[in-house]
Each structure stands twice: as C-alpha cells, then as structure tokens.
N, C-alpha and C positions, 0 to 999 in steps of 0.2 A: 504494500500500500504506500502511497508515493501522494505526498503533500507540497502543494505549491508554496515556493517560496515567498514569503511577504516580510517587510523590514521589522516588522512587528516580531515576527518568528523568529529572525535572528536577536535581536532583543532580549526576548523572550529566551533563547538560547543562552545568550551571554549574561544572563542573571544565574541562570541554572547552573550553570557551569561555575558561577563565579562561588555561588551557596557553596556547591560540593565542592570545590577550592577548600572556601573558609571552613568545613564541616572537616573535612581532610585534613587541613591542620590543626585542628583543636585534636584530632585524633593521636596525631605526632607527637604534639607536646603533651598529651596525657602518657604515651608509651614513654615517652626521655623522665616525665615524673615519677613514673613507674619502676622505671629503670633504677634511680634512684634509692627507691623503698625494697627494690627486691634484696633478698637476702641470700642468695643462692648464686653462681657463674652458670649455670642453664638457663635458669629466668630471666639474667640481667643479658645472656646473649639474645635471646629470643625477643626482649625487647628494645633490646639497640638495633637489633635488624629491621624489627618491622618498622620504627621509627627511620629506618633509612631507604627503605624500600617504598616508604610514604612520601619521604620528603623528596624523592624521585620522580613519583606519581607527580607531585604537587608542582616542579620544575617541570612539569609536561603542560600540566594545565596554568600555567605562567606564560610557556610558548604562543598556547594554543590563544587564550584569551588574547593575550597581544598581537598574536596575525591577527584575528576577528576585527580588532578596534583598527587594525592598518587598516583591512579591505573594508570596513565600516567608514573612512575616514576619504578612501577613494573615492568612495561612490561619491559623497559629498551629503552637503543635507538636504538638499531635493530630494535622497531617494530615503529618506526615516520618515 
C-alpha cells in the first residue's frame, strides 16, 4: 500500500523520527546509569554495549533527520 507524498507527511515524519531520536536517548542514558549501579562485569558489559549500540542507532537518526531538513530546505517554503 503506497501513500502519496504531501509536505505534511514529511513533517509528520520528521517529528516521529525526531520523538524516537529523543525516546532512544533517554534509553542510552538510562543503560550508562545502569551501568553505573551494576554490580557484576557481565551486567556492566551488557550495559555498556547496548548503550553503545544505541548511541549508534541514535548517530543514524542524526544523519537521517539532517538530510530530511536539507531536502526540506531545497524545496523551499512554497512547497510546506
């Protein structure tokens, strides 16, 4: 199923994305606090990992938001 693009939609995209961004990192820095309070070298790996594996994710949707606002910025604002 295949939805027409309208400037609203991307919009609407680039909030969503931007939520899970901001949701994604509160995730991160709950795993580094985590990290912190473990008291074991299995836990505290297991939560430097996924805190880094996040913070990865998180430098993707960083890319990705900032091409959006580029080609957002081409079009110009006749087409928002």
């Amino acid at each position: 199923m295949s939805f027409p693009y309208t400037p609203n939609f991307g919009d609407e995209k680039m909030e969503s994305l931007q939520t899970q961004h901001d949701y994604l990192n509160l995730l991160r820095l709950r795993h580094l606090q985590w990290l912190n309070d473990a008291q074991d070298a299995e836990t505290k790996q297991v939560h430097s990992e996924t805190a880094e594996l996040i913070g990865k994710i998180t430098d993707h949707y960083n890319h990705l938001l900032h091409v959006m606002e580029q080609q957002k910025a081409a079009r110009g604002p006749t087409q928002d």
